[in-house]
DRENLODREN-280303 format. One line per field, with one value per residue: residue number from 1; residue in one letter; x, y, z of N, C-alpha, C, O in turn. Coordinates in nm, 4 decimals. Each point is the difference from the previous one (the first is absolute). Example, Ala and Ser with C-alpha at 12.3 -4.5 7.8 and 13.67 -1.06 7.14 Angstrom:
REM residues 2
i: [1,2]
aa: [A,S]
n.px: [1.3190,-0.1386]
n.py: [-0.5690,0.1069]
n.pz: [0.7800,-0.1385]
ca.px: [-0.0890,0.0820]
ca.py: [0.1190,0.1190]
ca.pz: [0.0000,0.0060]
c.px: [0.0900,-0.0770]
c.py: [0.1200,0.1090]
c.pz: [0.0000,0.0730]
o.px: [0.1036,0.0509]
o.py: [-0.0019,0.1108]
o.pz: [0.0665,0.0169]
***
This chain:
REM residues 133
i: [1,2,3,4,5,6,7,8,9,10,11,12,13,14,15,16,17,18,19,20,21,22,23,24,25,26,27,28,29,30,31,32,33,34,35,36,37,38,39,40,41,42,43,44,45,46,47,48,49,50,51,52,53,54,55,56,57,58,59,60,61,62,63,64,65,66,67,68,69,70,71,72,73,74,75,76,77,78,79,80,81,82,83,84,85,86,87,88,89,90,91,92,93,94,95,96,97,98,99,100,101,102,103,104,105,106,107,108,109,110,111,112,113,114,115,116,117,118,119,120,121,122,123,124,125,126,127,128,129,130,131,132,133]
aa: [X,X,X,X,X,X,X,X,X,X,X,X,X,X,X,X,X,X,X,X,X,X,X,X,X,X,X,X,X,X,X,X,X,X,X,X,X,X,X,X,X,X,X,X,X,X,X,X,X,X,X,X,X,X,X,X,X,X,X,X,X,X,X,X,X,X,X,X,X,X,X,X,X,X,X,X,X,X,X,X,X,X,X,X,X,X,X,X,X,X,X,X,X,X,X,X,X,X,X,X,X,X,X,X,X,X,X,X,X,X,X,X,X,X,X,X,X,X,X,X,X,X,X,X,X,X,X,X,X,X,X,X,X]
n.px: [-0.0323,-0.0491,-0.2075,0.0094,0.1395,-0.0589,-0.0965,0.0740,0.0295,-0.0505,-0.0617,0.2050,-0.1024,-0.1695,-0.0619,0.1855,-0.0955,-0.1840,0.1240,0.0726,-0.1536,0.1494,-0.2063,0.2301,-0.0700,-0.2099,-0.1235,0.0153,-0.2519,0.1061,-0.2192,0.1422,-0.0831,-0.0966,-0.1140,0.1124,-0.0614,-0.0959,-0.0815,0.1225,-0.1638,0.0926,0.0096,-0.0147,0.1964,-0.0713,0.2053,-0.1910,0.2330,-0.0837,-0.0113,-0.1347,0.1435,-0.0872,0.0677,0.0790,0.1191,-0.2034,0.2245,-0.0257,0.0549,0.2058,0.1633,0.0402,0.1345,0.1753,0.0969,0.0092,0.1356,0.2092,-0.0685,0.1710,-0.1651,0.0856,0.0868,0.1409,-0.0158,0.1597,0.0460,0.1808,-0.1176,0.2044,-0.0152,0.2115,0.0156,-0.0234,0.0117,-0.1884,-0.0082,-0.0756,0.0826,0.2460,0.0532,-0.0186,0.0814,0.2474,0.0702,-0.0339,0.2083,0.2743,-0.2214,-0.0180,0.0123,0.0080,0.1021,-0.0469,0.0316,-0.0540,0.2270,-0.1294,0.0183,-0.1721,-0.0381,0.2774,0.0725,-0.0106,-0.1896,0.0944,-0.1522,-0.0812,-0.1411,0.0149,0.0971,-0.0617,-0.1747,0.1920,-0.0158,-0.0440,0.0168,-0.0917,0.0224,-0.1633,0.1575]
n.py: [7.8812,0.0153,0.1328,0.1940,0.1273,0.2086,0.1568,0.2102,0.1639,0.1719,0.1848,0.0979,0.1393,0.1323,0.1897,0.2129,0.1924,0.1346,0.1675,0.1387,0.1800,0.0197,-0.0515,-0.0212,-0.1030,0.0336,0.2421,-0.1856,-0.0086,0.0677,-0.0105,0.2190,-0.0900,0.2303,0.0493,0.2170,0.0247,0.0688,-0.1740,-0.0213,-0.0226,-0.0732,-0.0379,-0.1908,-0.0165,-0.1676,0.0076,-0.0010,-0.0329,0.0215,-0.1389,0.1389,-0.0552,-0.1544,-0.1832,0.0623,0.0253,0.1022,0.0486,-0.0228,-0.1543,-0.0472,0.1287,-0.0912,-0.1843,0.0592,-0.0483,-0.1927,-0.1388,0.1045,-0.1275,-0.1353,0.0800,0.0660,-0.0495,-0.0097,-0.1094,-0.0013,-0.1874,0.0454,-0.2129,0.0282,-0.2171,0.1972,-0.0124,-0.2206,0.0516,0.1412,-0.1711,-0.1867,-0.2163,0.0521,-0.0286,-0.2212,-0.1630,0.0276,-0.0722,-0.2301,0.0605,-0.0688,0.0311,0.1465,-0.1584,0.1381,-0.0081,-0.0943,0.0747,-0.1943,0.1152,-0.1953,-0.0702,0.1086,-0.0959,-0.0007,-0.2166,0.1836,-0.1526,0.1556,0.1052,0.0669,0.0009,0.2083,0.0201,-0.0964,0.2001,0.0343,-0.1286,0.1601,-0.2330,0.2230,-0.0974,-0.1608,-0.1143]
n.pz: [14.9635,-0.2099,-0.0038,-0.1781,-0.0814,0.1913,-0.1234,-0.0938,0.1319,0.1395,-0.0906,0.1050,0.1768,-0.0842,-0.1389,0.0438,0.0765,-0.0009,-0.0683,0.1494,-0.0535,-0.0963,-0.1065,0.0196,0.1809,-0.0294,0.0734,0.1791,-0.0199,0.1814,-0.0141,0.0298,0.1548,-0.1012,0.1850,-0.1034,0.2059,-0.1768,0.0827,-0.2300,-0.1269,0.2324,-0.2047,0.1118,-0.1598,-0.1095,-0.0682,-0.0825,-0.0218,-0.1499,0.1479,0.0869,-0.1968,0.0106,0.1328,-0.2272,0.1776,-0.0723,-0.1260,-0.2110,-0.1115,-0.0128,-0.1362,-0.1542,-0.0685,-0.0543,-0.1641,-0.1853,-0.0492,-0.0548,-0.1912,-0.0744,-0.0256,0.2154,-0.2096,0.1475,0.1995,-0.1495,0.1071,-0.0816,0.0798,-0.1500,-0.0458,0.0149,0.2232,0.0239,-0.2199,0.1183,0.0505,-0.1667,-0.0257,-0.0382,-0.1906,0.0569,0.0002,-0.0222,-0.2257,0.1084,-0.0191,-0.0454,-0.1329,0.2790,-0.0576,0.2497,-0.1698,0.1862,-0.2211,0.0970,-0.0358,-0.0079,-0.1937,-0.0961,0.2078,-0.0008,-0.1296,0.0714,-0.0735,-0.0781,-0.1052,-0.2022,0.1781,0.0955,0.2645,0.1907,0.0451,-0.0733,-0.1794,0.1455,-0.0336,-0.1506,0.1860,-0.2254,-0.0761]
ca.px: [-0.0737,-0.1008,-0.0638,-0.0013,0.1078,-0.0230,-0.1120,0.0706,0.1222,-0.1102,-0.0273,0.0896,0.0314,-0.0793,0.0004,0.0924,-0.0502,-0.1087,0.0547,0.0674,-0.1424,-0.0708,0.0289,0.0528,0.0650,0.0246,0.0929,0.0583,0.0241,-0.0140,-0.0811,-0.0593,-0.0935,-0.0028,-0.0684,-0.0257,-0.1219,0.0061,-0.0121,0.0938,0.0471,0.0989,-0.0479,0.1191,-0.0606,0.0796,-0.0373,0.0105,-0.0426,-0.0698,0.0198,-0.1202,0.0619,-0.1109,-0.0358,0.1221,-0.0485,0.1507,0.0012,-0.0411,-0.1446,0.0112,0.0201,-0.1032,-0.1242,0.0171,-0.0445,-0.1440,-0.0740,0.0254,-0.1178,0.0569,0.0192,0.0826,0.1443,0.0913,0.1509,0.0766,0.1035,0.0178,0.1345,0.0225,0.1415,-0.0436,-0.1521,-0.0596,-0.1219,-0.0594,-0.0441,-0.0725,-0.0686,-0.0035,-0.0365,-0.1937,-0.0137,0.0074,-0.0690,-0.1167,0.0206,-0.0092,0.1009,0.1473,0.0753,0.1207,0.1257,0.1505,0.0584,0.1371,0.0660,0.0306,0.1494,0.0399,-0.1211,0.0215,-0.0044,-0.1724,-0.0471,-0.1572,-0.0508,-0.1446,-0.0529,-0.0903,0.1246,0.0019,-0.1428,-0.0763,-0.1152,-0.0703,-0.1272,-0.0817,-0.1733,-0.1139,0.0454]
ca.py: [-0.0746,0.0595,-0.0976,-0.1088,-0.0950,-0.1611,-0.0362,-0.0870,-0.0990,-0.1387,-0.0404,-0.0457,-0.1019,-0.0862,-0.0860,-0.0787,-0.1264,-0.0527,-0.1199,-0.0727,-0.0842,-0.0635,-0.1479,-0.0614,-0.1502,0.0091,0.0917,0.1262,0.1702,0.0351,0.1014,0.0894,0.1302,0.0760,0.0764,0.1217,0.0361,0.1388,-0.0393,-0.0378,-0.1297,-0.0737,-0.1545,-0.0373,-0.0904,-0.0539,-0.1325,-0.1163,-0.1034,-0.1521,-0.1344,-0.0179,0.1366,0.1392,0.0519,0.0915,0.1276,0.0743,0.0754,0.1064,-0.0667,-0.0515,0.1334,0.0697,-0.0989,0.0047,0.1750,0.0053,-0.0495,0.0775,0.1536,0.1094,0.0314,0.0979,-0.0417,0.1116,-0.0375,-0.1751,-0.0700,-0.1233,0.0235,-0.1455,0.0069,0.0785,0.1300,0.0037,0.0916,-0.0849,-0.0779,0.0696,0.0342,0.1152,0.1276,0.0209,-0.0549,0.1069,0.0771,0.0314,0.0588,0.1453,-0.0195,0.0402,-0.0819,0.0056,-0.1494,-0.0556,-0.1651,-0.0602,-0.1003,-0.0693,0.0147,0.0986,0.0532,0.1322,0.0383,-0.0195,0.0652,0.1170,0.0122,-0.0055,-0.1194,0.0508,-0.0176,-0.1216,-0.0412,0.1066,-0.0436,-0.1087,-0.0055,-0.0086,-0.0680,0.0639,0.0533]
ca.pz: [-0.1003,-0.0206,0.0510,-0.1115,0.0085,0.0658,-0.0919,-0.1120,0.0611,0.0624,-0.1380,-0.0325,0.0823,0.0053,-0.1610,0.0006,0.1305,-0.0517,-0.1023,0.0760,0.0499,-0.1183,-0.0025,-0.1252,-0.0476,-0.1439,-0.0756,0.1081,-0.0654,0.1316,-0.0267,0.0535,0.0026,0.0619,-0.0542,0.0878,-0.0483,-0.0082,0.1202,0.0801,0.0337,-0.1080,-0.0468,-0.0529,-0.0724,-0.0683,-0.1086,0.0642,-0.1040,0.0111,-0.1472,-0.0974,-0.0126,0.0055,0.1110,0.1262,0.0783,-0.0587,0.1583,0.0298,0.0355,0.1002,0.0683,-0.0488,0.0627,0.1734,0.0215,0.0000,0.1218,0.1238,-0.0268,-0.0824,-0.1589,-0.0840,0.0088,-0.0491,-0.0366,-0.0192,0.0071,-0.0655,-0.0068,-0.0953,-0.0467,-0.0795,0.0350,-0.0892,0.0491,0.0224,-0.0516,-0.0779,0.1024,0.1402,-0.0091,-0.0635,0.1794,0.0855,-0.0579,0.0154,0.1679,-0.0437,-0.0563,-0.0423,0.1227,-0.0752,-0.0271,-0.0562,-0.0492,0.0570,-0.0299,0.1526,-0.0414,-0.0409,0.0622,-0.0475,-0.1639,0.0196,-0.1163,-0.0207,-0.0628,0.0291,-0.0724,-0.1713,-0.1371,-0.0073,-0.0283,-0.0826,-0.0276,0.0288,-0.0630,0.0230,-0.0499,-0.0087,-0.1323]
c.px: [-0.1480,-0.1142,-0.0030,0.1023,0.0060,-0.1167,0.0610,0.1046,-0.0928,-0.0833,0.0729,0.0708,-0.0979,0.0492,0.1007,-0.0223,-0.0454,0.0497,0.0532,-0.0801,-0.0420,0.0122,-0.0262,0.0461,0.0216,0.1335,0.0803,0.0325,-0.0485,-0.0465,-0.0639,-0.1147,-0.0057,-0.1137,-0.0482,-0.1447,-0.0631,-0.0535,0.1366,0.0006,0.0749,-0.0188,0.0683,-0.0771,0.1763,-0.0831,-0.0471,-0.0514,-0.0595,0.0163,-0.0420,0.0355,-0.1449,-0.0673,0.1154,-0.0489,0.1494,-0.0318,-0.0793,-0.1582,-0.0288,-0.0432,-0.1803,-0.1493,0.0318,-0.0604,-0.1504,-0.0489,0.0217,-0.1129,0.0717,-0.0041,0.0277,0.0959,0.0949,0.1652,-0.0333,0.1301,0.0075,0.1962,0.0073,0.1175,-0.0309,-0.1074,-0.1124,-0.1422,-0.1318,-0.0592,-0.1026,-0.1597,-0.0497,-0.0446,-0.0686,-0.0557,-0.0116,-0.0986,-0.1395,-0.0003,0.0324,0.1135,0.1070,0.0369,0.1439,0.0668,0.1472,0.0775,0.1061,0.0407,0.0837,0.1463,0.0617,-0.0785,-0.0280,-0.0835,-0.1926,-0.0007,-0.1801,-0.0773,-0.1427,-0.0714,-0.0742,0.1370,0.0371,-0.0977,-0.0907,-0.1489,-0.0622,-0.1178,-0.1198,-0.1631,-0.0078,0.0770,0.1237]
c.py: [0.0378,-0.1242,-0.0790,-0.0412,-0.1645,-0.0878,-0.1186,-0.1405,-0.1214,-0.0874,-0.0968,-0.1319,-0.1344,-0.0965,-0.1411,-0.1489,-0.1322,-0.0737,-0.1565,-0.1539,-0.0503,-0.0976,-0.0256,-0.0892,-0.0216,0.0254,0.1003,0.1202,0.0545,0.1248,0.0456,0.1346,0.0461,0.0716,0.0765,0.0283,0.1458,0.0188,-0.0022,-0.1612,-0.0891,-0.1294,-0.0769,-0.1378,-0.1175,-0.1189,-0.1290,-0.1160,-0.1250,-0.1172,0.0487,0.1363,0.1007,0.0150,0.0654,0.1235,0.1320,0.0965,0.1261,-0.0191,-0.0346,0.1172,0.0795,-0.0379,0.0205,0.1822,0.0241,-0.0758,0.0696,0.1173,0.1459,-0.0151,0.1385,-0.0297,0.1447,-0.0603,-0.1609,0.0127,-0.1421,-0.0174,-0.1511,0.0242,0.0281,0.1054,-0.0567,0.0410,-0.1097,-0.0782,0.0794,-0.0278,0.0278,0.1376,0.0140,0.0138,0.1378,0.1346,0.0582,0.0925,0.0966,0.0109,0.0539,-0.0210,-0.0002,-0.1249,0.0156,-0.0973,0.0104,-0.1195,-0.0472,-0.0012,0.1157,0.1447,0.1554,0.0750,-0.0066,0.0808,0.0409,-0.0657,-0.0110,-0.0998,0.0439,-0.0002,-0.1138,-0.1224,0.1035,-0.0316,-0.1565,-0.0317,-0.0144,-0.0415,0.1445,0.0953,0.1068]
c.pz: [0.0114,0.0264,-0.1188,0.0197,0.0791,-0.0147,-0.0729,0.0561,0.0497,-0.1227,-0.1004,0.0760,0.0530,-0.1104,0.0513,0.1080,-0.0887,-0.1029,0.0557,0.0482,-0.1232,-0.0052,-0.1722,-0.0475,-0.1424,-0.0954,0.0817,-0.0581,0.0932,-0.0030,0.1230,-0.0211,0.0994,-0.0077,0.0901,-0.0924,0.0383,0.1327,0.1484,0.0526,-0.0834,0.0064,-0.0449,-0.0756,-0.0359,-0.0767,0.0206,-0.1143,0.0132,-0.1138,-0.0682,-0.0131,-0.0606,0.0984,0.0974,-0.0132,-0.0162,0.1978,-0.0536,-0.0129,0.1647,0.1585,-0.0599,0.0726,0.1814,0.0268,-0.0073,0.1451,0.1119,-0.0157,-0.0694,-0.1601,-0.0738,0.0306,-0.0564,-0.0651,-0.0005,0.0278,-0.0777,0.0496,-0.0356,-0.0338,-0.1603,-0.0388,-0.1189,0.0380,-0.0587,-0.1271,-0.0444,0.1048,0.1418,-0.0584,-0.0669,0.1630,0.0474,-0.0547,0.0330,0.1443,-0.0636,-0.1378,-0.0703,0.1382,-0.0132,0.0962,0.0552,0.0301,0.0767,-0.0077,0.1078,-0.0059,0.0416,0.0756,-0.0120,-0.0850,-0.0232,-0.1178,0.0344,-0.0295,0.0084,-0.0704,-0.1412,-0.1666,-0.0172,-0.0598,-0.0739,-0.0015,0.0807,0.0068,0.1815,-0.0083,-0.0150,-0.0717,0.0183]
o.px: [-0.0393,0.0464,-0.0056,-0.0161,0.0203,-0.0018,-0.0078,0.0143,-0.0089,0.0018,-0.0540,0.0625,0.0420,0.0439,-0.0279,0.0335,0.0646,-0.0385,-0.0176,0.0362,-0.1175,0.1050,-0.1062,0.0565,0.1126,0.0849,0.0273,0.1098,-0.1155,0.0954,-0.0904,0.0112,0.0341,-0.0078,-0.0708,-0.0147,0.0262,0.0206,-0.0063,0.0828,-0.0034,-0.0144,0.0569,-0.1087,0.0985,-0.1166,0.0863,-0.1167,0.0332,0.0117,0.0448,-0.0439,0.0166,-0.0738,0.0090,-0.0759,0.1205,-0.0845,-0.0231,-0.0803,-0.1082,-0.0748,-0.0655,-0.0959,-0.0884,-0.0608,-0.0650,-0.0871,-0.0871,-0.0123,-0.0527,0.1015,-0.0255,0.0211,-0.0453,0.0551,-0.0859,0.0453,-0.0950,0.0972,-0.0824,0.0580,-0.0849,-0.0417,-0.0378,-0.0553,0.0258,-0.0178,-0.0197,-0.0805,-0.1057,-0.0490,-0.0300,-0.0616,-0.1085,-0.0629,-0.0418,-0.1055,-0.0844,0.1228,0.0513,0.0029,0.0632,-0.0336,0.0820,0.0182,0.0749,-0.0682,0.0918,0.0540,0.1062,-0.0112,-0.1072,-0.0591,-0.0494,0.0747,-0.0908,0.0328,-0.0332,0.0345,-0.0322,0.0034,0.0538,0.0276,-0.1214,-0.0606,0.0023,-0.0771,-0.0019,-0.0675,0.0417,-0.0515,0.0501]
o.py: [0.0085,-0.1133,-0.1222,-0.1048,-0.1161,-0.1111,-0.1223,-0.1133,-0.1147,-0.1231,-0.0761,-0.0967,-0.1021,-0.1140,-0.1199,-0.1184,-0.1008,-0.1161,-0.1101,-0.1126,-0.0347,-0.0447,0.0010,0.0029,-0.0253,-0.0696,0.1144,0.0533,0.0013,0.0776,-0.0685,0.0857,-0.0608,0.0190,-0.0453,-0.0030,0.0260,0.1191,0.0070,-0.0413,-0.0099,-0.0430,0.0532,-0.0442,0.0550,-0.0387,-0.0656,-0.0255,-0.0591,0.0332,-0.0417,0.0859,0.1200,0.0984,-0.0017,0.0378,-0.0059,0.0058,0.0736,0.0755,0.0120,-0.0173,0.0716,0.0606,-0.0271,0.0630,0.0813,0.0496,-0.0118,0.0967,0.1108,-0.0554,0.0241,0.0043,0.0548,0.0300,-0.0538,0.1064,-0.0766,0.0740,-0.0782,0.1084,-0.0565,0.0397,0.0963,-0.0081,-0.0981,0.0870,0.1129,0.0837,-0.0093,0.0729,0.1025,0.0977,0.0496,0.0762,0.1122,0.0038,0.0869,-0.0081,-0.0188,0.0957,-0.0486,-0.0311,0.0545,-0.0687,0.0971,-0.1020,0.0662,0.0380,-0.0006,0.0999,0.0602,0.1073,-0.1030,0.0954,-0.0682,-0.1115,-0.0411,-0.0421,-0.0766,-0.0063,-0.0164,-0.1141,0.0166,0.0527,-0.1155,0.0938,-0.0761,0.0349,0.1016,0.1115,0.0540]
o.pz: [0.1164,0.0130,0.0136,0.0625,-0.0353,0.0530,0.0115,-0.0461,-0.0439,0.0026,-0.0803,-0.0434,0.0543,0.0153,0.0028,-0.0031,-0.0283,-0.0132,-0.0522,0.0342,0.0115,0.0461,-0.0622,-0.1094,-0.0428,-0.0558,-0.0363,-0.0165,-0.0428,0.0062,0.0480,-0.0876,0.1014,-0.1213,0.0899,-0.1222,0.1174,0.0234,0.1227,0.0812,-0.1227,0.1144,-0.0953,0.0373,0.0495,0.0077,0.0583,-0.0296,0.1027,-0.1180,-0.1068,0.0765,-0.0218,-0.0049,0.1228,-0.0892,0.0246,0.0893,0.0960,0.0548,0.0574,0.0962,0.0758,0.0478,0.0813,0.0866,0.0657,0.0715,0.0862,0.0751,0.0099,-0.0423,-0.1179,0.1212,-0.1006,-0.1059,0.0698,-0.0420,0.0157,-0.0159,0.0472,0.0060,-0.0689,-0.1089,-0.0669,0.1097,-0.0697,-0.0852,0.0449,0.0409,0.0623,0.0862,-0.0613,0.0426,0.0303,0.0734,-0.0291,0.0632,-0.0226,0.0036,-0.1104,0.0775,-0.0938,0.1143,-0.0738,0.1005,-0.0104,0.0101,0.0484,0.1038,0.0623,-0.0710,-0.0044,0.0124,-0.0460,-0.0218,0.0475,0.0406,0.1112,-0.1104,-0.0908,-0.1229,-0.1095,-0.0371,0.0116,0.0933,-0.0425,0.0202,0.0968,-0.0968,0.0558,0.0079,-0.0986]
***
């Protein structure tokens, strides 16, 4: 197995951890992150809802904001792992956008851990809004 591969696996295996850790009382929709950063460091984030459903915390906000405080803002790979690989919210990838915005993604489905879908945050977030025009 090649060093990306187990890259990828540990990447994969954090996400899955980390979901596990979410606190959802709400809507037990149980949301993992992952984040390898072009550094090689890996960061882990999950969901954490509150009464006051606009003060919940998505996991990839979550993972993003831990990477900034560990002193990393070039991000390379996301892990998302949820039941049904759903991918991030509109504003997670306004969120992530401002690090890199072709950030590549993959969606995993906690059901289903095999079955990982691709993808990049510029095909997911084509146009995002930048200050100052």
């Amino acid at each position: 197995m090649s060093d990306a591969d187990l890259g990828r696996e540990r990447l994969i295996a954090a996400a899955l951890s980390a979901q596990k850790n979410a606190y959802t009382p709400y809507s037990n929709f149980c949301v993992g992150a992952s984040l390898l950063t072009v550094g090689g460091d890996l960061f882990v984030g999950c969901n954490v809802e509150n009464a006051s459903y606009g003060l919940t915390i998505c996991a990839e906000r979550a993972v993003a904001s831990a990477a900034v405080a560990g002193g990393s803002k070039e991000f390379a790979t996301l892990a998302i792992a949820s039941p049904g690989a759903v991918p991030p919210c509109g504003a997670c990838r306004q969120f992530l956008s401002e690090f890199n915005s072709a950030l590549a993604i993959l969606l995993i489905d906690v059901d289903c851990p095999d079955a990982i879908v691709e993808t990049t945050l510029d095909v997911l977030f084509p146009q995002p809004f930048r200050a100052g025009g």
